[in-house]
N, CA, C, O and CB atoms as a CASP TS submission, in Angstrom:
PFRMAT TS
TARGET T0000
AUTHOR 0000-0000-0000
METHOD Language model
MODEL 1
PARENT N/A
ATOM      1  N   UNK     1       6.477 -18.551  64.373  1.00  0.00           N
ATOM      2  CA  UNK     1       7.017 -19.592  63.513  1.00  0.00           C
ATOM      3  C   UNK     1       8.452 -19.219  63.134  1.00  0.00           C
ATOM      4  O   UNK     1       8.915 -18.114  62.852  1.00  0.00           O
ATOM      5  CB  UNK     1       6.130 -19.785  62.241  1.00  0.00           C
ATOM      6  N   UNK     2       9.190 -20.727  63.215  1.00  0.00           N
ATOM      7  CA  UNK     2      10.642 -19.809  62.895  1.00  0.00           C
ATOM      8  C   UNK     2      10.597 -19.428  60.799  1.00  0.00           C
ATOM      9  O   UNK     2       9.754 -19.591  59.917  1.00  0.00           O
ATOM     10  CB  UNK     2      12.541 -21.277  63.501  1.00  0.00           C
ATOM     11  N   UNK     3      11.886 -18.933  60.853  1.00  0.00           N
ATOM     12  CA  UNK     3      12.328 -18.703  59.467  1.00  0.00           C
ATOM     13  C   UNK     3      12.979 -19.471  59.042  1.00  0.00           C
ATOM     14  O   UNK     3      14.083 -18.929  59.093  1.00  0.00           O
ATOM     15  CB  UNK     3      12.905 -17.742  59.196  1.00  0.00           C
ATOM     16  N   UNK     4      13.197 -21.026  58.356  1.00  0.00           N
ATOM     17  CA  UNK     4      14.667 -21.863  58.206  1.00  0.00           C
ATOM     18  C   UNK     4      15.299 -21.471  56.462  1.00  0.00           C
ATOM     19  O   UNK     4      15.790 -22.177  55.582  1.00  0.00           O
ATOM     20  CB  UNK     4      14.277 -23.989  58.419  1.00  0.00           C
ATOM     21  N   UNK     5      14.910 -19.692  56.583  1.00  0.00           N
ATOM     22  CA  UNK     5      15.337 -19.301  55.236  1.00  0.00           C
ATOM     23  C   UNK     5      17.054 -19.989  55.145  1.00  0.00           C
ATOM     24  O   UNK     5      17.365 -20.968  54.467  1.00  0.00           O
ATOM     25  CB  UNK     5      15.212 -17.381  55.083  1.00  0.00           C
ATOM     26  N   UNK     6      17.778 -19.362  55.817  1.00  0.00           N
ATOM     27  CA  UNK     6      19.044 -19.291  55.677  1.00  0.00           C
ATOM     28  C   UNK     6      19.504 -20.945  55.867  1.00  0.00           C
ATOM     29  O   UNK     6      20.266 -21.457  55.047  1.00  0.00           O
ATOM     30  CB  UNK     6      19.642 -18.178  56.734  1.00  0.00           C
ATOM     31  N   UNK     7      19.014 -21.644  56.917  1.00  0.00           N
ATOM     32  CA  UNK     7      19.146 -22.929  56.911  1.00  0.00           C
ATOM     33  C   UNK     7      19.011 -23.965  55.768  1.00  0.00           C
ATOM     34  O   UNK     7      19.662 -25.008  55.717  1.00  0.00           O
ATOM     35  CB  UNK     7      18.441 -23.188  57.706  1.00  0.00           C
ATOM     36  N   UNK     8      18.132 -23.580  54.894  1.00  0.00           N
ATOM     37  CA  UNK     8      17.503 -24.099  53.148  1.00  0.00           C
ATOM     38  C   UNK     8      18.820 -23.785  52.656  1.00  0.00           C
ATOM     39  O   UNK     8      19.541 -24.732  52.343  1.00  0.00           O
ATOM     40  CB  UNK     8      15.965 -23.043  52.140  1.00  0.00           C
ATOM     41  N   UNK     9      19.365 -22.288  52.504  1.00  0.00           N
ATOM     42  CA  UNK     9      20.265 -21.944  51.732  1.00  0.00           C
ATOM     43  C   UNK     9      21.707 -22.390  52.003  1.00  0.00           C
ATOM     44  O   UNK     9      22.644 -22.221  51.224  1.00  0.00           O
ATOM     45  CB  UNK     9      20.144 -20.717  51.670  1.00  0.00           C
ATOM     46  N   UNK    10      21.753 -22.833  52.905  1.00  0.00           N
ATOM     47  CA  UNK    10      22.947 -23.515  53.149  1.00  0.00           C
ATOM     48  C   UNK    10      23.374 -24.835  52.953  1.00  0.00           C
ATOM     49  O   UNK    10      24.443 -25.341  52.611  1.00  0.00           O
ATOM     50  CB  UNK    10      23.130 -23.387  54.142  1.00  0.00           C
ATOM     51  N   UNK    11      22.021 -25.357  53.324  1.00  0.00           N
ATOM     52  CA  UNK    11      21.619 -27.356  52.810  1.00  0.00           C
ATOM     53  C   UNK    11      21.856 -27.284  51.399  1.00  0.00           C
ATOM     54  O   UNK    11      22.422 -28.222  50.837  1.00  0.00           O
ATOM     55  CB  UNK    11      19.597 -28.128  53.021  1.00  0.00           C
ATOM     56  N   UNK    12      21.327 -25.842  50.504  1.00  0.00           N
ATOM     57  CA  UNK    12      20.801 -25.794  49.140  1.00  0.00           C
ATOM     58  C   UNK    12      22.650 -25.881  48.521  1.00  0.00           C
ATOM     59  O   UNK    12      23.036 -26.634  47.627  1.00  0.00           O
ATOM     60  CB  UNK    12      19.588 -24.059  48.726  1.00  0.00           C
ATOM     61  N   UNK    13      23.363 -25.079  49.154  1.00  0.00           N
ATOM     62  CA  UNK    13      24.899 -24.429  48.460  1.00  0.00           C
ATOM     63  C   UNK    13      25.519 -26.130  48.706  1.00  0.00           C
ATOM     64  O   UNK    13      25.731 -26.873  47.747  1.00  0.00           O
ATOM     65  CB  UNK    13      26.032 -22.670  49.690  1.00  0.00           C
ATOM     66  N   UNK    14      25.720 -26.498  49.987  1.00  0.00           N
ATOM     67  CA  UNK    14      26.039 -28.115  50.786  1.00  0.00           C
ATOM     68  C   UNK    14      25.860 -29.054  49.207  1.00  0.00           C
ATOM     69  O   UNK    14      26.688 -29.554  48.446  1.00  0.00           O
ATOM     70  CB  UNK    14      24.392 -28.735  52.437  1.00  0.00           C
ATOM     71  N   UNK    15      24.468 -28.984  49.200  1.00  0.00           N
ATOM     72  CA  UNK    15      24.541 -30.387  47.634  1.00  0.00           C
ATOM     73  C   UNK    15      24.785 -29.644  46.800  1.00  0.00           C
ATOM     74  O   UNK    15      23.779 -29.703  46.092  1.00  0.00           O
ATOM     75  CB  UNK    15      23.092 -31.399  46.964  1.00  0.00           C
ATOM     76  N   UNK    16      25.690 -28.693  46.200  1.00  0.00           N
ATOM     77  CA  UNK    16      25.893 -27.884  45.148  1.00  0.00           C
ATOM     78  C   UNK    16      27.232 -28.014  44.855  1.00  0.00           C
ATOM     79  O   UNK    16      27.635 -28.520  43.808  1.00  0.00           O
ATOM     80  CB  UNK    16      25.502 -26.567  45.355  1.00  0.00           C
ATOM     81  N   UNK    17      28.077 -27.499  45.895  1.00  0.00           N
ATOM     82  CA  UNK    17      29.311 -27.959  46.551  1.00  0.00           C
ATOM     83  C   UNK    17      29.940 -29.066  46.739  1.00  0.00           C
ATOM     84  O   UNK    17      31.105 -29.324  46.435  1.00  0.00           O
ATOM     85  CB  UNK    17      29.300 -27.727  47.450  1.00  0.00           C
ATOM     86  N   UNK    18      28.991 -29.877  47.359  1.00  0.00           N
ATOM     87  CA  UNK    18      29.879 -31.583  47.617  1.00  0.00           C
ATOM     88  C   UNK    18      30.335 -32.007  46.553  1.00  0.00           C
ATOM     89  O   UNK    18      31.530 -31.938  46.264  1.00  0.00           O
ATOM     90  CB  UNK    18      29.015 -32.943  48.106  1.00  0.00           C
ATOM     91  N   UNK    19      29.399 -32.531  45.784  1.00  0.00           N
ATOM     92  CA  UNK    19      29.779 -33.078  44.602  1.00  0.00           C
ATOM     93  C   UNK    19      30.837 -32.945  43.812  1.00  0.00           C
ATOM     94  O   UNK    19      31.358 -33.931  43.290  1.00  0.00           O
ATOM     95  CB  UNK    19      29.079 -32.908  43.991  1.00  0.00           C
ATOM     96  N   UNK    20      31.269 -31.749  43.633  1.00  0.00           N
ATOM     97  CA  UNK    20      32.375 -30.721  42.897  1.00  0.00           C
ATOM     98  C   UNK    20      33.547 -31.044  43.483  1.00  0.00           C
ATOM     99  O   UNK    20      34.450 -31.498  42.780  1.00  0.00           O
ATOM    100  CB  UNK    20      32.157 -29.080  43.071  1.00  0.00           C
ATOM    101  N   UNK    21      33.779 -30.816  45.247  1.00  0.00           N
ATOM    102  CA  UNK    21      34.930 -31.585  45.794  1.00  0.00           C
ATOM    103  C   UNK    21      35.185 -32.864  45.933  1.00  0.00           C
ATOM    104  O   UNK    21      36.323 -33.295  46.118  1.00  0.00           O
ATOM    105  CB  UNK    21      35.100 -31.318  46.775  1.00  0.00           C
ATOM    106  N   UNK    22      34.132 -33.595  45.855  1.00  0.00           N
ATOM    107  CA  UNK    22      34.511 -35.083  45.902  1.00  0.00           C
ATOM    108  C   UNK    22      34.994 -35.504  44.344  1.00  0.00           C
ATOM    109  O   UNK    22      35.650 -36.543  44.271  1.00  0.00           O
ATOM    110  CB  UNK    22      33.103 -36.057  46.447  1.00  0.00           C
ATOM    111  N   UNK    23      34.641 -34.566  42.728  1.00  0.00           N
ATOM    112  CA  UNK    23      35.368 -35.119  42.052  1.00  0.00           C
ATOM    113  C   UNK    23      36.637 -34.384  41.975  1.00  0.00           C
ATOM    114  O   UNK    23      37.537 -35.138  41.606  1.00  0.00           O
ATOM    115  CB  UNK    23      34.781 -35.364  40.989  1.00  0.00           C
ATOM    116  N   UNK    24      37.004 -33.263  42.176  1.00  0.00           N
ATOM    117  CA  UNK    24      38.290 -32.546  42.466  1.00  0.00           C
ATOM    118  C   UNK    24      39.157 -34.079  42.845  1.00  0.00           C
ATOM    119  O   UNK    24      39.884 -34.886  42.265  1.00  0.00           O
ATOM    120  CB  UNK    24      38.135 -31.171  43.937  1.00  0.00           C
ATOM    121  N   UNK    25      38.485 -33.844  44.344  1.00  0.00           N
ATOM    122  CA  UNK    25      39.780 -34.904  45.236  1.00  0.00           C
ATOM    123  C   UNK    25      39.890 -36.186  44.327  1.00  0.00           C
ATOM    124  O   UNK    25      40.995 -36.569  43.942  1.00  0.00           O
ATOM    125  CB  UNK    25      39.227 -35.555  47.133  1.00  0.00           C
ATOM    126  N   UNK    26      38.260 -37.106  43.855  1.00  0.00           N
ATOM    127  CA  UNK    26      38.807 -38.473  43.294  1.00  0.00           C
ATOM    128  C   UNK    26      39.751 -37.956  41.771  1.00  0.00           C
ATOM    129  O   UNK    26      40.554 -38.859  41.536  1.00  0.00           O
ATOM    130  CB  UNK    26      37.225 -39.706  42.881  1.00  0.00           C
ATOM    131  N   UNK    27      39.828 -37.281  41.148  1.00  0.00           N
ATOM    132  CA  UNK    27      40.793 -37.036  40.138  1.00  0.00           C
ATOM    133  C   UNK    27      41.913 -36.910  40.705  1.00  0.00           C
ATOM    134  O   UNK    27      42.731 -37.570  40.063  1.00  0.00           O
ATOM    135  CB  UNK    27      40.579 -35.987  39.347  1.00  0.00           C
ATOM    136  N   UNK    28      42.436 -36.354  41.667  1.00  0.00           N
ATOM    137  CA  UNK    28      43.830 -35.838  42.444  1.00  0.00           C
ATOM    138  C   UNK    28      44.122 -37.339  42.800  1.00  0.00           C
ATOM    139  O   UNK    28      45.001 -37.853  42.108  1.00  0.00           O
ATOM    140  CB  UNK    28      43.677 -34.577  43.998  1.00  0.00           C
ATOM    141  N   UNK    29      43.547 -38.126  43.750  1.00  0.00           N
ATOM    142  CA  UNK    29      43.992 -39.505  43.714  1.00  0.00           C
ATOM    143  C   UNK    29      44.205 -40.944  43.211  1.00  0.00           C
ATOM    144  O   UNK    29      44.527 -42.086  43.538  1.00  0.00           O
ATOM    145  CB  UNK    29      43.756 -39.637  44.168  1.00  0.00           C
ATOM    146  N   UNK    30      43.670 -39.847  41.825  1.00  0.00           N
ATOM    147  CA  UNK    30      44.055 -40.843  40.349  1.00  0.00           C
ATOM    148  C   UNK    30      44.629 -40.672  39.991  1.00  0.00           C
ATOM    149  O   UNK    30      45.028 -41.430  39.107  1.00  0.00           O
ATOM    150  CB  UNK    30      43.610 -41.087  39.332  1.00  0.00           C
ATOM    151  N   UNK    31      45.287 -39.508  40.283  1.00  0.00           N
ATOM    152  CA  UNK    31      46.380 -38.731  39.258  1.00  0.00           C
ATOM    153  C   UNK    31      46.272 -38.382  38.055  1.00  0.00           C
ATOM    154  O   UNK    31      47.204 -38.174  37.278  1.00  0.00           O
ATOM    155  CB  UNK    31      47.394 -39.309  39.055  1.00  0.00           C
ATOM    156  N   UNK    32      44.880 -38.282  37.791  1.00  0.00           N
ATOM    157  CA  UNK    32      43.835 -37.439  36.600  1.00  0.00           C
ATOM    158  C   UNK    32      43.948 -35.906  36.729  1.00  0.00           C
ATOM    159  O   UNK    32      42.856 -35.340  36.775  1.00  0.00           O
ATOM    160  CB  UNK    32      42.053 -37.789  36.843  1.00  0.00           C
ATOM    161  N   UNK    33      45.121 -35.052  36.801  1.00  0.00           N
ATOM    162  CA  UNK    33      45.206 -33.614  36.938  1.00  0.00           C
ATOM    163  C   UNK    33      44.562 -32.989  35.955  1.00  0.00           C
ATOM    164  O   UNK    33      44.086 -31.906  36.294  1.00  0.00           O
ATOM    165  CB  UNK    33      46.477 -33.133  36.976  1.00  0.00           C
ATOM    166  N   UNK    34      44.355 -33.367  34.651  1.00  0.00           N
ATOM    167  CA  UNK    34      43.547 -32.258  34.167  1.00  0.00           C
ATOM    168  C   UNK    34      42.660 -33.262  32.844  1.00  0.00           C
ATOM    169  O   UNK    34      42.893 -33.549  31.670  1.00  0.00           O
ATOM    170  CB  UNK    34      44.706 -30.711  33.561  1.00  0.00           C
ATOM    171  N   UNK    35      41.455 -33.582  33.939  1.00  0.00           N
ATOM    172  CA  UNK    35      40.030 -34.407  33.284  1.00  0.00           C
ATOM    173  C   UNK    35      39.550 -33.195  31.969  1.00  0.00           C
ATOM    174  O   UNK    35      39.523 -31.975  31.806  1.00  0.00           O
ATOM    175  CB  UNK    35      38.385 -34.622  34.859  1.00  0.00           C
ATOM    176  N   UNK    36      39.253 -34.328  31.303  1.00  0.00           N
ATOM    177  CA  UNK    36      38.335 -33.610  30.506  1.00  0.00           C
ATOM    178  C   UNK    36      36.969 -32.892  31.129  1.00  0.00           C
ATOM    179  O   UNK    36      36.448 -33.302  32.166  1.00  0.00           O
ATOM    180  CB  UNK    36      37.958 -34.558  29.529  1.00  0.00           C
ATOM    181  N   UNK    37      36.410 -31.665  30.292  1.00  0.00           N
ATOM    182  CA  UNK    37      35.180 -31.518  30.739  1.00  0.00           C
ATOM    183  C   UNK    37      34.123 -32.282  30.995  1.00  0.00           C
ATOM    184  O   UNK    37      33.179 -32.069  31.755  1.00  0.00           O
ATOM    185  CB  UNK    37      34.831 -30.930  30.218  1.00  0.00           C
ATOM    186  N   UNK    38      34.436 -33.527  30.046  1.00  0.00           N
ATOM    187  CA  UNK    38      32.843 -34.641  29.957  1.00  0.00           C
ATOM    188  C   UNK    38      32.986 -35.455  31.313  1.00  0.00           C
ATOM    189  O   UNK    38      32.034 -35.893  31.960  1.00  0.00           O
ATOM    190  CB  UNK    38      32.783 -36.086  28.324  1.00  0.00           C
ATOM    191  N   UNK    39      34.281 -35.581  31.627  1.00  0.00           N
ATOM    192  CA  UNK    39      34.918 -36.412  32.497  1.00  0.00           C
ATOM    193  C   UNK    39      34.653 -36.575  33.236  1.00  0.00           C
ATOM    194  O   UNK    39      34.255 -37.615  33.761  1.00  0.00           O
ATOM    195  CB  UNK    39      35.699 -36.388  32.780  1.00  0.00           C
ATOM    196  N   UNK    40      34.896 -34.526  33.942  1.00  0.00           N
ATOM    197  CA  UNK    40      34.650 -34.016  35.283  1.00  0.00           C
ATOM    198  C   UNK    40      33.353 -33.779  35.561  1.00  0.00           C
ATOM    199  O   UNK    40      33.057 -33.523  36.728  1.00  0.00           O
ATOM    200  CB  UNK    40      35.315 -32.882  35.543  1.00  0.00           C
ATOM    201  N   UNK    41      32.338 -33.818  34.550  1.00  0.00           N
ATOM    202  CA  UNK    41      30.734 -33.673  34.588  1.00  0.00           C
ATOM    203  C   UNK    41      30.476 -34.702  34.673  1.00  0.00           C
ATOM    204  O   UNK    41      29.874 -34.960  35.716  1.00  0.00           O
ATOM    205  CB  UNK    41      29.933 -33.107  33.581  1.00  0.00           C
ATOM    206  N   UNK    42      30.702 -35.769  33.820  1.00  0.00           N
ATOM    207  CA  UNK    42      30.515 -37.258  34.670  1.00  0.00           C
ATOM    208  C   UNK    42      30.435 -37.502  35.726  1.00  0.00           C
ATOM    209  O   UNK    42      29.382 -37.981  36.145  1.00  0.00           O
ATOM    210  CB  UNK    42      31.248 -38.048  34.624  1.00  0.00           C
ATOM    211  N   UNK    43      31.772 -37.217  36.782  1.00  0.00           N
ATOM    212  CA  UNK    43      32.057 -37.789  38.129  1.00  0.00           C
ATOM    213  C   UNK    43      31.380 -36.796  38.688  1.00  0.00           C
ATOM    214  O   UNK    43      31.078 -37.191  39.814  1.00  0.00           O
ATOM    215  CB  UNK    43      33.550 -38.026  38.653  1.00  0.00           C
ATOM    216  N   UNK    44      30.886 -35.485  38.481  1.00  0.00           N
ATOM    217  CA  UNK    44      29.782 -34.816  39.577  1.00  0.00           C
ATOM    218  C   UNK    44      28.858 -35.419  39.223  1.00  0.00           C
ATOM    219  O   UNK    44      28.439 -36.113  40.150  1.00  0.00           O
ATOM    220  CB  UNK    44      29.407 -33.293  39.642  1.00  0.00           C
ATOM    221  N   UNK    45      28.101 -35.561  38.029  1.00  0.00           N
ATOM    222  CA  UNK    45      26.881 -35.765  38.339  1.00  0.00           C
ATOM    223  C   UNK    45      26.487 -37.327  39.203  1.00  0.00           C
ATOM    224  O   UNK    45      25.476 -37.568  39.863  1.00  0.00           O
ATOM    225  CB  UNK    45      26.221 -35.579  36.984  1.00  0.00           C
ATOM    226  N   UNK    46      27.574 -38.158  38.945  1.00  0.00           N
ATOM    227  CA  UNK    46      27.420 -39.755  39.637  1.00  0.00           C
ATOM    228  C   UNK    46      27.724 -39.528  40.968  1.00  0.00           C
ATOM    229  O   UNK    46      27.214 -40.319  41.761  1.00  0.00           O
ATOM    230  CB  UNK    46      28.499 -41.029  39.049  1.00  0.00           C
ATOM    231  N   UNK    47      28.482 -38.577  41.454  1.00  0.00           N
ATOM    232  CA  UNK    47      28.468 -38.503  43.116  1.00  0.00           C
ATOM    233  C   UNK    47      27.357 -37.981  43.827  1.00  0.00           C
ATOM    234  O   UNK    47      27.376 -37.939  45.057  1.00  0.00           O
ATOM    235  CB  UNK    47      29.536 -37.672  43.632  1.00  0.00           C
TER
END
């Protein structure tokens, strides 16, 4: 049987990660340089 340990952990970091850069970038192309904390927890958790 295989192991898809490392494969989990990478899918697992992948949705951990995305979210975080997609609100980085949509603030940068709002020209929102420095969101509030509630802001930037907002737009991760909705992406």
């Amino acid at each position: 049987m295989l192991d898809f340990f490392e494969m989990e952990r990478v899918i697992e970091e992948l949705a951990k990660a995305y979210p975080a850069q997609c609100a980085t970038t949509w603030f940068k192309i709002t020209k929102n340089h420095k969101p509030s904390e509630e802001e930037y927890r907002n737009k991760v958790a909705s992406t």
